[in-house]
PyMOL Python script that loads the backbone (N, CA, C, O; Angstrom):
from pymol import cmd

cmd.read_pdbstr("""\
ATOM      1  N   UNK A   1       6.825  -2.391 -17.906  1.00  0.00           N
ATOM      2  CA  UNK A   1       7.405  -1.165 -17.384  1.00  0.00           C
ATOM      3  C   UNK A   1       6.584   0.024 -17.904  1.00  0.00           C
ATOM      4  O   UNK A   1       6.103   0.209 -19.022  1.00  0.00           O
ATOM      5  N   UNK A   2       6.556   0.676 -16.951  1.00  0.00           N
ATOM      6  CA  UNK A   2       5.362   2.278 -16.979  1.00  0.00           C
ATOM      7  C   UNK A   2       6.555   3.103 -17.719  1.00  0.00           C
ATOM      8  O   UNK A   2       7.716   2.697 -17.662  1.00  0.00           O
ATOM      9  N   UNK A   3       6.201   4.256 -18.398  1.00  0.00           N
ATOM     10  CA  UNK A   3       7.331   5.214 -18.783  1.00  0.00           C
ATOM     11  C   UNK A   3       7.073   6.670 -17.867  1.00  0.00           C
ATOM     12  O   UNK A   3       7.670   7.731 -18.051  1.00  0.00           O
ATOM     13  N   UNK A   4       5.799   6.346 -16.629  1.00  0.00           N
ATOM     14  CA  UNK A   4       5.764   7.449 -15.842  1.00  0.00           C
ATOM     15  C   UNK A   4       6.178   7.242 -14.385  1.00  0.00           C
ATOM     16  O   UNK A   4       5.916   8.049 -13.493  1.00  0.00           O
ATOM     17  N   UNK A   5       7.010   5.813 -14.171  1.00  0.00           N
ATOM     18  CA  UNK A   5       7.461   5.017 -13.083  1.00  0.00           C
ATOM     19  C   UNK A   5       8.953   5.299 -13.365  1.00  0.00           C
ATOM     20  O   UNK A   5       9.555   4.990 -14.393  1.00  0.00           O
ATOM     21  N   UNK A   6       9.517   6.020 -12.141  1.00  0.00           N
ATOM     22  CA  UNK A   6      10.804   5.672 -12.288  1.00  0.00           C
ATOM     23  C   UNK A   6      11.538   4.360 -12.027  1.00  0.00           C
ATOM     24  O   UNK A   6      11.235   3.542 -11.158  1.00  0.00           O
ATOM     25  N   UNK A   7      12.364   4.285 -12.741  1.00  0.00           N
ATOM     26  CA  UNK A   7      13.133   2.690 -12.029  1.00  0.00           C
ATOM     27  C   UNK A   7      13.222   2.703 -10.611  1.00  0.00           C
ATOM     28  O   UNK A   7      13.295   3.706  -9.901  1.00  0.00           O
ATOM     29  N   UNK A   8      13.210   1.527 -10.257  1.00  0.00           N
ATOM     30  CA  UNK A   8      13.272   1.201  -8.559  1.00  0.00           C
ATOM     31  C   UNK A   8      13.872  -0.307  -8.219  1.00  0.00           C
ATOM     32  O   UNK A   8      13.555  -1.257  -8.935  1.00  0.00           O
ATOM     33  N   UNK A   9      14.641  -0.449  -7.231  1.00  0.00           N
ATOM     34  CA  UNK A   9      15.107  -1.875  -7.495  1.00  0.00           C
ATOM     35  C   UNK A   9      13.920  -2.636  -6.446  1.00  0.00           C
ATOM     36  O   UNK A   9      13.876  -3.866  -6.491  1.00  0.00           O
ATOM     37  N   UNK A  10      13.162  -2.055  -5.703  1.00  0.00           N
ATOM     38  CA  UNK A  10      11.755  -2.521  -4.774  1.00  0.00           C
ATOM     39  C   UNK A  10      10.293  -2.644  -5.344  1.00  0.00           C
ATOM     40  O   UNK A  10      10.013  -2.752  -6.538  1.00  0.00           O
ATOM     41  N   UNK A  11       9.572  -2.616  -4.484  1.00  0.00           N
ATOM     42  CA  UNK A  11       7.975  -2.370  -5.252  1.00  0.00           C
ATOM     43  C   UNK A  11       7.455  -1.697  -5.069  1.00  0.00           C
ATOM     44  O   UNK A  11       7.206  -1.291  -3.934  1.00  0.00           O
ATOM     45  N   UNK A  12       7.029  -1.242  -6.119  1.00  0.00           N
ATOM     46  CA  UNK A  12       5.837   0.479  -6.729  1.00  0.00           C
ATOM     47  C   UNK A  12       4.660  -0.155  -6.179  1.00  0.00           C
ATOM     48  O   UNK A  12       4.203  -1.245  -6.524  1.00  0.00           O
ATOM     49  N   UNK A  13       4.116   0.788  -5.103  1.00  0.00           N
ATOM     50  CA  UNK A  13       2.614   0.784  -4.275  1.00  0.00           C
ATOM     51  C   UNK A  13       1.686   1.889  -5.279  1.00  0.00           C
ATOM     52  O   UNK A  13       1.844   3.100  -5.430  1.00  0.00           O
ATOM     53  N   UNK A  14       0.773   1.052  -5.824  1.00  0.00           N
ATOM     54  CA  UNK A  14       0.506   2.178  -6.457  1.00  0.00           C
ATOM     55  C   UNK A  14      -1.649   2.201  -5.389  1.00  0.00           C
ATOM     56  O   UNK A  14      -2.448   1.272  -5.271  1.00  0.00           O
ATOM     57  N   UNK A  15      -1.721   3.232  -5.046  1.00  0.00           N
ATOM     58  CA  UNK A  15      -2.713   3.475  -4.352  1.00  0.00           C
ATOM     59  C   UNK A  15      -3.702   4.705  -4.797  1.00  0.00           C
ATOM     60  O   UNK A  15      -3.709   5.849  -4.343  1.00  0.00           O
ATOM     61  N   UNK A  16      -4.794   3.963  -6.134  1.00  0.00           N
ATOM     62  CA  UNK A  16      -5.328   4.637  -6.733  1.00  0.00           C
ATOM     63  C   UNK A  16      -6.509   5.830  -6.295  1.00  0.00           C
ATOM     64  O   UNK A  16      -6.985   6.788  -6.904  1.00  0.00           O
ATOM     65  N   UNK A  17      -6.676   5.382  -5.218  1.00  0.00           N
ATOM     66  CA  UNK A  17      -7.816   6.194  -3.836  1.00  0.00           C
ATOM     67  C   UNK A  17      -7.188   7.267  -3.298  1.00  0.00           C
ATOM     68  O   UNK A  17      -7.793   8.072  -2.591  1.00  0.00           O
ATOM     69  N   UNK A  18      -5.634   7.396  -3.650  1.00  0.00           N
ATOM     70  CA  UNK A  18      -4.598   8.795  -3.040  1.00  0.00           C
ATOM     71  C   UNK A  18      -4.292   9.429  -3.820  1.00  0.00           C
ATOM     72  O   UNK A  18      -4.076  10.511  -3.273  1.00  0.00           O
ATOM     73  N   UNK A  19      -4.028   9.548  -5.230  1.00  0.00           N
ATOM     74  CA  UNK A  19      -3.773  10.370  -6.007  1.00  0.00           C
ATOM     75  C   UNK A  19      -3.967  10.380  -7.479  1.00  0.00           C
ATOM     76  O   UNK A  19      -3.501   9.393  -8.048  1.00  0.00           O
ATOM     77  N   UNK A  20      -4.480  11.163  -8.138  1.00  0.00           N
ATOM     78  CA  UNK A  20      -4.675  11.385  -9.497  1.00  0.00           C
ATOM     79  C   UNK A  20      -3.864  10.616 -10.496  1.00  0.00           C
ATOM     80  O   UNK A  20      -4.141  10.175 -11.611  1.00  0.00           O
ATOM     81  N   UNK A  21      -2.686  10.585  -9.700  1.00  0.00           N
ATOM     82  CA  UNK A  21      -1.254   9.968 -10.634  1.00  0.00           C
ATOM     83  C   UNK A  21      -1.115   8.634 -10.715  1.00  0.00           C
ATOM     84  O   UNK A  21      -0.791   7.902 -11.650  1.00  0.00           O
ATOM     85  N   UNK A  22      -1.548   8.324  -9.058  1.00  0.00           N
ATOM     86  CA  UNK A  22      -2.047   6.476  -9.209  1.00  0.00           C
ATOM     87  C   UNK A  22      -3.263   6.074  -9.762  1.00  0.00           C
ATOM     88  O   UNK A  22      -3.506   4.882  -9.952  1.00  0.00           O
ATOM     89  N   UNK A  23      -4.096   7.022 -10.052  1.00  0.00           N
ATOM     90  CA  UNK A  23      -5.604   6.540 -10.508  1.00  0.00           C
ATOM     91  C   UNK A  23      -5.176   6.264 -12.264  1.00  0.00           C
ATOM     92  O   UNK A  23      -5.409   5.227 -12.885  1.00  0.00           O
ATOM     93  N   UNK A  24      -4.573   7.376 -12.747  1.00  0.00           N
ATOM     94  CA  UNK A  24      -4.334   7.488 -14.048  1.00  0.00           C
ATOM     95  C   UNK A  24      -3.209   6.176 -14.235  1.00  0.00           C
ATOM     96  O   UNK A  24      -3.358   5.771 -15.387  1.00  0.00           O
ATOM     97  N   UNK A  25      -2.248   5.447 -13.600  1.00  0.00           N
ATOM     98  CA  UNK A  25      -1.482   4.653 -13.525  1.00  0.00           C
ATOM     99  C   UNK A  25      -2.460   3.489 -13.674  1.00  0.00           C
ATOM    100  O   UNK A  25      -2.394   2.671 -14.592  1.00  0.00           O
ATOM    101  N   UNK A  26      -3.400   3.480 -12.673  1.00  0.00           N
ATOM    102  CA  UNK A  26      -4.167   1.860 -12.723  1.00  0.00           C
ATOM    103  C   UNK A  26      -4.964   1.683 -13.462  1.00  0.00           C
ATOM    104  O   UNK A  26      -5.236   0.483 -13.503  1.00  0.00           O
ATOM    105  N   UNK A  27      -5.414   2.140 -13.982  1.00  0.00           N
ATOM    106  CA  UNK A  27      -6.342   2.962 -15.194  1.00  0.00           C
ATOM    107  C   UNK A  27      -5.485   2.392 -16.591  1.00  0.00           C
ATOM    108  O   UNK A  27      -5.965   1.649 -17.447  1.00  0.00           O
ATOM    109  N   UNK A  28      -4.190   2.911 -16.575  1.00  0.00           N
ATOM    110  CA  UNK A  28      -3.782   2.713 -17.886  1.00  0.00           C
ATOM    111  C   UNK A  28      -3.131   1.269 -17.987  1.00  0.00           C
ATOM    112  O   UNK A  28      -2.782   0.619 -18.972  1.00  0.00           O
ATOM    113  N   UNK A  29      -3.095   1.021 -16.773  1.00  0.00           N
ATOM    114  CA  UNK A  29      -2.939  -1.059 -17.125  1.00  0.00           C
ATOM    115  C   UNK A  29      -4.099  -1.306 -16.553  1.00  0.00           C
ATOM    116  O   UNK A  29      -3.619  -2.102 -15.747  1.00  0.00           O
ATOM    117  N   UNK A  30      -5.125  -1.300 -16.308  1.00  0.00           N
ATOM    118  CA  UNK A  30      -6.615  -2.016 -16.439  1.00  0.00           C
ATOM    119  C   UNK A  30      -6.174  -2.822 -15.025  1.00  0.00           C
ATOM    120  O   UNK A  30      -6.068  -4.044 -15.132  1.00  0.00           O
ATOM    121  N   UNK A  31      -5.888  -2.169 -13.602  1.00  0.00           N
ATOM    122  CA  UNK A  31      -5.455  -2.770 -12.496  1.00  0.00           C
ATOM    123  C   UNK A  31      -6.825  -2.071 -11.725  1.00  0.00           C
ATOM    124  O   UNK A  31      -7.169  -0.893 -11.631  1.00  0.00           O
ATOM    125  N   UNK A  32      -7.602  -3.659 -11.090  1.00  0.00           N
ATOM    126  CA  UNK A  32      -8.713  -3.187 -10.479  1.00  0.00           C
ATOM    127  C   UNK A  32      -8.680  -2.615  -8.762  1.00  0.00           C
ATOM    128  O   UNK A  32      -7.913  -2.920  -7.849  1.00  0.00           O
ATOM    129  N   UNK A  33      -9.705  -1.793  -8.796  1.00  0.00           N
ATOM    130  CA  UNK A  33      -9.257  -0.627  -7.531  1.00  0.00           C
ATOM    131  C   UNK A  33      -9.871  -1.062  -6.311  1.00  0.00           C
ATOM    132  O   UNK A  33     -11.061  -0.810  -6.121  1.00  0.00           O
ATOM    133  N   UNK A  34      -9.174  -1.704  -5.443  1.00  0.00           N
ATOM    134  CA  UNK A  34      -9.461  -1.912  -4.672  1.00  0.00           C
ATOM    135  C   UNK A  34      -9.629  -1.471  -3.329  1.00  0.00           C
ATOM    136  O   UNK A  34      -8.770  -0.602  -3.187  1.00  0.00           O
ATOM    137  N   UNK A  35     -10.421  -1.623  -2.003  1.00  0.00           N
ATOM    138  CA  UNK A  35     -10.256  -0.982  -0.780  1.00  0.00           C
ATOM    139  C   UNK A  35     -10.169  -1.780  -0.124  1.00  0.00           C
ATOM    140  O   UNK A  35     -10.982  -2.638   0.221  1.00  0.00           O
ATOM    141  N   UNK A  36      -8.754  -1.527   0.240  1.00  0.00           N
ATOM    142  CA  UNK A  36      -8.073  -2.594   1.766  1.00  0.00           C
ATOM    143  C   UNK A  36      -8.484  -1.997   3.151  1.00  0.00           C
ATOM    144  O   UNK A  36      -8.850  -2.778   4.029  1.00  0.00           O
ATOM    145  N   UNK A  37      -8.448  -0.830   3.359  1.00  0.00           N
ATOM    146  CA  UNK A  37      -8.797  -0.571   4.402  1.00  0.00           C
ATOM    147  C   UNK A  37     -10.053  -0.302   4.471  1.00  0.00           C
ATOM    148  O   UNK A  37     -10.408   0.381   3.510  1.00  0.00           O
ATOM    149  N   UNK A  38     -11.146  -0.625   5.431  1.00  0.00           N
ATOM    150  CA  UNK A  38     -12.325  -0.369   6.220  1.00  0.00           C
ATOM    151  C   UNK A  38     -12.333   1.196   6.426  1.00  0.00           C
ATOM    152  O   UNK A  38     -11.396   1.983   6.565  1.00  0.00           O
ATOM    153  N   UNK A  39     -14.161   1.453   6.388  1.00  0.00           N
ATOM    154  CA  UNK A  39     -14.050   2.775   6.758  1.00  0.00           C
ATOM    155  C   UNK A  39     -13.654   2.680   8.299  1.00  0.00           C
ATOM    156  O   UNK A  39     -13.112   3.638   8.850  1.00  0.00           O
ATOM    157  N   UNK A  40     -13.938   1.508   8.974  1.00  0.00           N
ATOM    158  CA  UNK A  40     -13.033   1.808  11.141  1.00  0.00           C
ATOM    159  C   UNK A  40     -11.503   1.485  10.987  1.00  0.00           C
ATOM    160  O   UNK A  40     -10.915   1.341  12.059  1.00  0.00           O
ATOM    161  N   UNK A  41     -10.729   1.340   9.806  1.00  0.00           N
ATOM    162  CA  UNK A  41      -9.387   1.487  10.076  1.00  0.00           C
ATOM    163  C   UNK A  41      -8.737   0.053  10.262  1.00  0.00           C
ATOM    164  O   UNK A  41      -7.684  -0.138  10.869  1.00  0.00           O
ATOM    165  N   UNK A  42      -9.501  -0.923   9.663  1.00  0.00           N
ATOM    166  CA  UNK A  42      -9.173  -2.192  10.219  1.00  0.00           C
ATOM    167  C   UNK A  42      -9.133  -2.869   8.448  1.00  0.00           C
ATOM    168  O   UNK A  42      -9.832  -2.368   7.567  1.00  0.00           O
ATOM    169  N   UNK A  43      -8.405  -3.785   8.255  1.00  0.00           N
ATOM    170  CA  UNK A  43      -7.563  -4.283   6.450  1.00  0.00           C
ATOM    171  C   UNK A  43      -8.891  -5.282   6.508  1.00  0.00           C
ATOM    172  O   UNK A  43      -9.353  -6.011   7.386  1.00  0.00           O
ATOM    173  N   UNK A  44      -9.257  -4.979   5.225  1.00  0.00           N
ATOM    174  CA  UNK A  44     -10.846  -5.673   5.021  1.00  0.00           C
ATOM    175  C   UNK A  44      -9.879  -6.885   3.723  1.00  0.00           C
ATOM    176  O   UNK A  44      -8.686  -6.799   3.430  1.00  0.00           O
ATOM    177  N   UNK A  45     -10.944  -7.960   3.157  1.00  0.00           N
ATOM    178  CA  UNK A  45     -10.452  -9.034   2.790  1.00  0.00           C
ATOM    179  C   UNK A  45      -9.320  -9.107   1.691  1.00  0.00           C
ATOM    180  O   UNK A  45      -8.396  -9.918   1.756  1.00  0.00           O
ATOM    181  N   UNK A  46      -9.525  -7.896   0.356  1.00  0.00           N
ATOM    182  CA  UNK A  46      -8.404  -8.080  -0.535  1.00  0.00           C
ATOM    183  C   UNK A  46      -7.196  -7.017  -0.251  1.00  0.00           C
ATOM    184  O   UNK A  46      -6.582  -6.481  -1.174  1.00  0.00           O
ATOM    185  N   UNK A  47      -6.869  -6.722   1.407  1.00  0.00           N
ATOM    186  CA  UNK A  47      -5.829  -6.571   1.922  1.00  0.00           C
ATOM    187  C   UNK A  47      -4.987  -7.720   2.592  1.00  0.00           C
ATOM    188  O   UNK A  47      -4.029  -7.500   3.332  1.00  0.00           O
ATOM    189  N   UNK A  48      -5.512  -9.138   2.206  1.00  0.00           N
ATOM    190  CA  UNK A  48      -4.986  -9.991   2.499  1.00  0.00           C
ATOM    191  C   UNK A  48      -5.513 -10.665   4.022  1.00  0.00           C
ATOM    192  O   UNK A  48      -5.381 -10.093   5.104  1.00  0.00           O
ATOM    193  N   UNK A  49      -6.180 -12.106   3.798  1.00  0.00           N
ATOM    194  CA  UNK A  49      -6.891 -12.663   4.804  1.00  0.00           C
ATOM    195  C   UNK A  49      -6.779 -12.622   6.169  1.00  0.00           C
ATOM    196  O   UNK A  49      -7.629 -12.370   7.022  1.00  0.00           O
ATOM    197  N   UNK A  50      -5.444 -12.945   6.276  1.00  0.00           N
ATOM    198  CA  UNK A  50      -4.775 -13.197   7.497  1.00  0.00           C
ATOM    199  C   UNK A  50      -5.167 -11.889   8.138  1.00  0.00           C
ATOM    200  O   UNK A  50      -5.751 -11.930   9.221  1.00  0.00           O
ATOM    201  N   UNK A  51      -4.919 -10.817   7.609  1.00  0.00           N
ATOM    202  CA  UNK A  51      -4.866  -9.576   8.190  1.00  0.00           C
ATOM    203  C   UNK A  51      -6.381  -9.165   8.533  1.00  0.00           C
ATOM    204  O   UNK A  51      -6.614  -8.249   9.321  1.00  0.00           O
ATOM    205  N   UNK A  52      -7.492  -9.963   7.837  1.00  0.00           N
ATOM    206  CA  UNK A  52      -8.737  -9.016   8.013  1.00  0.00           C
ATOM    207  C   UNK A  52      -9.249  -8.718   9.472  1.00  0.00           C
ATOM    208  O   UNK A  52      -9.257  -9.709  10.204  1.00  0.00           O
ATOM    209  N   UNK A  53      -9.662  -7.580  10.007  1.00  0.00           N
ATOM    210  CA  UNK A  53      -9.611  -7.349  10.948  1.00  0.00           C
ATOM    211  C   UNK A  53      -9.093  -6.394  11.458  1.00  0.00           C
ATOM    212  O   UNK A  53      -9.713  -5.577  12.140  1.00  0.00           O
ATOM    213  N   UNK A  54      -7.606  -6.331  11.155  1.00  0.00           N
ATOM    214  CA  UNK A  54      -6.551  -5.785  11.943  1.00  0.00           C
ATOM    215  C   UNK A  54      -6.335  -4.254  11.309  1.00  0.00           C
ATOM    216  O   UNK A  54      -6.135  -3.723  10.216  1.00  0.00           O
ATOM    217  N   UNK A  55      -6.545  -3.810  13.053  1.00  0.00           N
ATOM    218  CA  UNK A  55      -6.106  -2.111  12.740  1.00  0.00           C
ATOM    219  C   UNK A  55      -5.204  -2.190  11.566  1.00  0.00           C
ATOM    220  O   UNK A  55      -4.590  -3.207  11.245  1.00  0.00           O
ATOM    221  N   UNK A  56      -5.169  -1.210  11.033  1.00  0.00           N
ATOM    222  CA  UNK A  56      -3.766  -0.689   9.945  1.00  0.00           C
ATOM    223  C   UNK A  56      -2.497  -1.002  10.576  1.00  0.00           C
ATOM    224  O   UNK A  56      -1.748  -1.963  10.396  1.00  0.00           O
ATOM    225  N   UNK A  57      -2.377   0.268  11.559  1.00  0.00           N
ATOM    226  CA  UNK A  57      -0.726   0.160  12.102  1.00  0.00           C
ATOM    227  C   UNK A  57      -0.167  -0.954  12.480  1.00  0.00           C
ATOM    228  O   UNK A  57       0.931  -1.255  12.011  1.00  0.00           O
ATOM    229  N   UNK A  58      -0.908  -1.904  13.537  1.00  0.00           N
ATOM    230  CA  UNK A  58      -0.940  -3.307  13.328  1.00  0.00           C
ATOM    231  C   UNK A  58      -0.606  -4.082  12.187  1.00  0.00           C
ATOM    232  O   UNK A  58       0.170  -5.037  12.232  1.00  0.00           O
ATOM    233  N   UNK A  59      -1.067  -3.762  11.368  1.00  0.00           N
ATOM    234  CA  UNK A  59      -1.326  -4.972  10.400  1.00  0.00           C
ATOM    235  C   UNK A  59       0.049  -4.744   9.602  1.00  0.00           C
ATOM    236  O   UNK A  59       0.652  -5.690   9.094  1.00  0.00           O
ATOM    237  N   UNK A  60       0.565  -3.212   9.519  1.00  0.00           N
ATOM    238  CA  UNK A  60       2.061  -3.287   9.233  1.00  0.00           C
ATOM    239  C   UNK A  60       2.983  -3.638   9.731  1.00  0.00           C
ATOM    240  O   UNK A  60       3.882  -4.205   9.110  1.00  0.00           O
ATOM    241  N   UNK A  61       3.021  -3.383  11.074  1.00  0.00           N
ATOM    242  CA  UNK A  61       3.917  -4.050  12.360  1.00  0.00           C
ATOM    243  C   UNK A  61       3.736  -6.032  11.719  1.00  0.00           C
ATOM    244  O   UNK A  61       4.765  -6.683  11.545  1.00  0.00           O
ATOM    245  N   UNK A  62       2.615  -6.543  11.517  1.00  0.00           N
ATOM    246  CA  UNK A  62       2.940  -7.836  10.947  1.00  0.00           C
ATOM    247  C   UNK A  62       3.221  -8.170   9.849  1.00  0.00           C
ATOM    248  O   UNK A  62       3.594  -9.343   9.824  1.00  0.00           O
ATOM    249  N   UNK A  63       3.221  -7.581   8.698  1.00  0.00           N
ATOM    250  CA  UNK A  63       3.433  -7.592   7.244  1.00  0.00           C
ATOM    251  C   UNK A  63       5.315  -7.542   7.840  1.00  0.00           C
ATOM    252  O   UNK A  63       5.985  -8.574   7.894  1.00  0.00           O
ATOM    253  N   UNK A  64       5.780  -6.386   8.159  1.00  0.00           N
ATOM    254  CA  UNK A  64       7.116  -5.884   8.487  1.00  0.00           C
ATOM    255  C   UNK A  64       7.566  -7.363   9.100  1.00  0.00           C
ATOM    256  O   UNK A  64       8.304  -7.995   8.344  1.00  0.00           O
ATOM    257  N   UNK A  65       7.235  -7.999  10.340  1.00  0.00           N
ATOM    258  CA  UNK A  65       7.922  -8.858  10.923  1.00  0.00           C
ATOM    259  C   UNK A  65       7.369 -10.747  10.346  1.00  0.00           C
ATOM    260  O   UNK A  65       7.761 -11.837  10.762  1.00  0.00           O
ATOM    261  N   UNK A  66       6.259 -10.361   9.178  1.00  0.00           N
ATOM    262  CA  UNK A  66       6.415 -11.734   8.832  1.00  0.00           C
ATOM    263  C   UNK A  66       7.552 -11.684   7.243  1.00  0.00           C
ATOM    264  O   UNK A  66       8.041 -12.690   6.730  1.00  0.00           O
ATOM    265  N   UNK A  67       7.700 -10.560   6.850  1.00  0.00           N
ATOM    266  CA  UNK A  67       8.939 -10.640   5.682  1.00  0.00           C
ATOM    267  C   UNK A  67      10.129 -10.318   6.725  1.00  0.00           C
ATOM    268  O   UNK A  67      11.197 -10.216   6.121  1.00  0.00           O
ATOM    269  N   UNK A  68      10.205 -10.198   7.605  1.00  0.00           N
ATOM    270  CA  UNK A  68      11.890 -10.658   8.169  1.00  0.00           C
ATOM    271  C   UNK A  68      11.582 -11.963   8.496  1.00  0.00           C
ATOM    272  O   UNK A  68      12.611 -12.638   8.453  1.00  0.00           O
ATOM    273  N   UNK A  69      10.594 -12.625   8.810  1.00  0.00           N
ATOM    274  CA  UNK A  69      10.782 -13.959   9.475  1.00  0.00           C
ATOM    275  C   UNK A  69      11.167 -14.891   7.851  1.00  0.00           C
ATOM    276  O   UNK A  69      11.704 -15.996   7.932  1.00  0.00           O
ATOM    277  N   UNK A  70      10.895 -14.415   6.767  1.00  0.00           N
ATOM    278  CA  UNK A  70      10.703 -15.450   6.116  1.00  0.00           C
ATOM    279  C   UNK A  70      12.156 -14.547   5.004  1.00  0.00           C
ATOM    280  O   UNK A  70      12.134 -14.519   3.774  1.00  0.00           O
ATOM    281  N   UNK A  71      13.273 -13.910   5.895  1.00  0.00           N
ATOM    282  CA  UNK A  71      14.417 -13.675   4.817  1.00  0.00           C
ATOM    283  C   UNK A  71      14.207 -12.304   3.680  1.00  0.00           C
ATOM    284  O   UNK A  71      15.031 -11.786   2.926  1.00  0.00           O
ATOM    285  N   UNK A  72      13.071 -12.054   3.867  1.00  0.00           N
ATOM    286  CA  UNK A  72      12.783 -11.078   2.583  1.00  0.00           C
ATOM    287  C   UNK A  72      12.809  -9.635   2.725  1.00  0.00           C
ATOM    288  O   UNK A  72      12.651  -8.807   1.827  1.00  0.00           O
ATOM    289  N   UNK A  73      13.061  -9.397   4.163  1.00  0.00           N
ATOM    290  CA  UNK A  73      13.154  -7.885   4.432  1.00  0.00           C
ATOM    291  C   UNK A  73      14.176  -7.022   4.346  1.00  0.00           C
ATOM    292  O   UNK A  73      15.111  -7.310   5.094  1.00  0.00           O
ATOM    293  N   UNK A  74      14.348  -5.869   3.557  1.00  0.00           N
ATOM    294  CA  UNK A  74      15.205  -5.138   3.204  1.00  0.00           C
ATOM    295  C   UNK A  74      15.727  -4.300   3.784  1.00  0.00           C
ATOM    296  O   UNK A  74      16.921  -4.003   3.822  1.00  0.00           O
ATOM    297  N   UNK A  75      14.488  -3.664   4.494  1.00  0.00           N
ATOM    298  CA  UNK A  75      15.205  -2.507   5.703  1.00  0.00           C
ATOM    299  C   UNK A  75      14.095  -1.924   5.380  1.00  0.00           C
ATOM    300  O   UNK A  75      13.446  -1.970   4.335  1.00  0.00           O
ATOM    301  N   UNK A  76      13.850  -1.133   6.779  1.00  0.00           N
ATOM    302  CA  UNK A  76      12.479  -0.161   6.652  1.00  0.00           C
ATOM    303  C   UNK A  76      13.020   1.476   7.069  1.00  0.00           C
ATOM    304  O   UNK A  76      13.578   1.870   8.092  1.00  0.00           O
ATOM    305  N   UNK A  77      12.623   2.184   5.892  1.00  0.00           N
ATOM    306  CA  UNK A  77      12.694   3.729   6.269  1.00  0.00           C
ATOM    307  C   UNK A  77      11.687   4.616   6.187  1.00  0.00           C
ATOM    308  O   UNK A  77      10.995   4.934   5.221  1.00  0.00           O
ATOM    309  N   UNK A  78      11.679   5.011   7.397  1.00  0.00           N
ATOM    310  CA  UNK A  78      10.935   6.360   7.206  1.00  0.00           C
ATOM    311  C   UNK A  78      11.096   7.973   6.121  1.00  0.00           C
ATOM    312  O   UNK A  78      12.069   8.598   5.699  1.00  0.00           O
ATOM    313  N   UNK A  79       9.377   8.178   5.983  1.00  0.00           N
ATOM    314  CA  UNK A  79       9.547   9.038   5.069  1.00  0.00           C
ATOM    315  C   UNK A  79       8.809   9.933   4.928  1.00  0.00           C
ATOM    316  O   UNK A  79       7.763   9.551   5.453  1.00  0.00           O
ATOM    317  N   UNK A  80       8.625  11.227   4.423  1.00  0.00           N
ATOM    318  CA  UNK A  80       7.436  12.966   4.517  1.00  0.00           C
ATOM    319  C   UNK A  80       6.653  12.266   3.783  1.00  0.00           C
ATOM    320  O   UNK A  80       6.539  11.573   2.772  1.00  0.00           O
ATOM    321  N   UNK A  81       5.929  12.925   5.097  1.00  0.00           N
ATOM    322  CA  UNK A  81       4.664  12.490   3.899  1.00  0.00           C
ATOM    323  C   UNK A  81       3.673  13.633   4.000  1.00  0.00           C
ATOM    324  O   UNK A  81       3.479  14.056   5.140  1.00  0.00           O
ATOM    325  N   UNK A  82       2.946  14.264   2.899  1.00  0.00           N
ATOM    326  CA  UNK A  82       2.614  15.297   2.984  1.00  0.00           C
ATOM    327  C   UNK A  82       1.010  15.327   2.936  1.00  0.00           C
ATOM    328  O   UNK A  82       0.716  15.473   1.750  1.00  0.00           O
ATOM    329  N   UNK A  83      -0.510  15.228   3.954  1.00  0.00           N
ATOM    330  CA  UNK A  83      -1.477  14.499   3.711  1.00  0.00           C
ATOM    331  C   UNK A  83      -2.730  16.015   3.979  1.00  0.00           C
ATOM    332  O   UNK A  83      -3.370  16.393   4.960  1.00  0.00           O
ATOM    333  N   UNK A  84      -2.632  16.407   2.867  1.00  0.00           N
ATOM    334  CA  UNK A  84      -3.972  18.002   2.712  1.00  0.00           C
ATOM    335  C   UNK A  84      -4.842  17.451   3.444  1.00  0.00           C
ATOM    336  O   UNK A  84      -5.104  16.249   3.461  1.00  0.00           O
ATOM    337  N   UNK A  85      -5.527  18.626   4.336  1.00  0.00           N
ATOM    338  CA  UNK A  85      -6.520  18.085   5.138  1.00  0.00           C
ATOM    339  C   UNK A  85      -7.505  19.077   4.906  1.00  0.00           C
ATOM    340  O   UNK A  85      -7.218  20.266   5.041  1.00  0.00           O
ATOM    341  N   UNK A  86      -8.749  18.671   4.537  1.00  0.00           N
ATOM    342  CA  UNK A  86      -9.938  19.472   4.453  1.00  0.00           C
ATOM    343  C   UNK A  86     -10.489  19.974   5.321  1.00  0.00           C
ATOM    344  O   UNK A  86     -10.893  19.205   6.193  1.00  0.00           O
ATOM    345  N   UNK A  87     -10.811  21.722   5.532  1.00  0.00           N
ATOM    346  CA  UNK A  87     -11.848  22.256   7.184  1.00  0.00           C
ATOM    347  C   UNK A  87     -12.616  23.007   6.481  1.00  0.00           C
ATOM    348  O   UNK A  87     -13.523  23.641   7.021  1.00  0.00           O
TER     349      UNK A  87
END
""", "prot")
cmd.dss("prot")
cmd.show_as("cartoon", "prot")
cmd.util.cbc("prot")
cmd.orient("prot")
């Protein structure tokens, strides 16, 4: 347990390529940084095999409907998301 993680009864995504707070998080448990997504938008190999290939949005649409097929899905909600854009 992190003491900069709040409790959660789900799983902490921690995505060290998005923010300072996840870099410093993976960093301080020695969690190696990986890139799932391709620079064309498509889940490259340590986003999980099955998926390599597959657009993003896709590839959630199957992540989402292979954890209901197999009992494990909790419910999906939408949420702000706030993404600075550089001009």
């Amino acid at each position: 347990c992190d003491p900069g993680v709040s409790p959660s009864p789900g799983a902490v995504k921690v995505t060290p390529g998005h923010s300072p707070q996840d870099l410093a998080l993976a960093r301080a448990h020695a969690l190696p940084l990986l890139s799932v997504i391709a620079d064309d938008g498509t889940l490259c190999p340590p986003g999980g095999g099955w998926l390599q290939g597959v657009p993003r949005f896709e590839a959630r649409a199957q992540v989402v409907a292979a954890l209901a097929q197999r009992g494990l899905l909790r419910g999906v909600t939408d949420h702000a998301m706030t993404l600075p854009l550089c001009r």
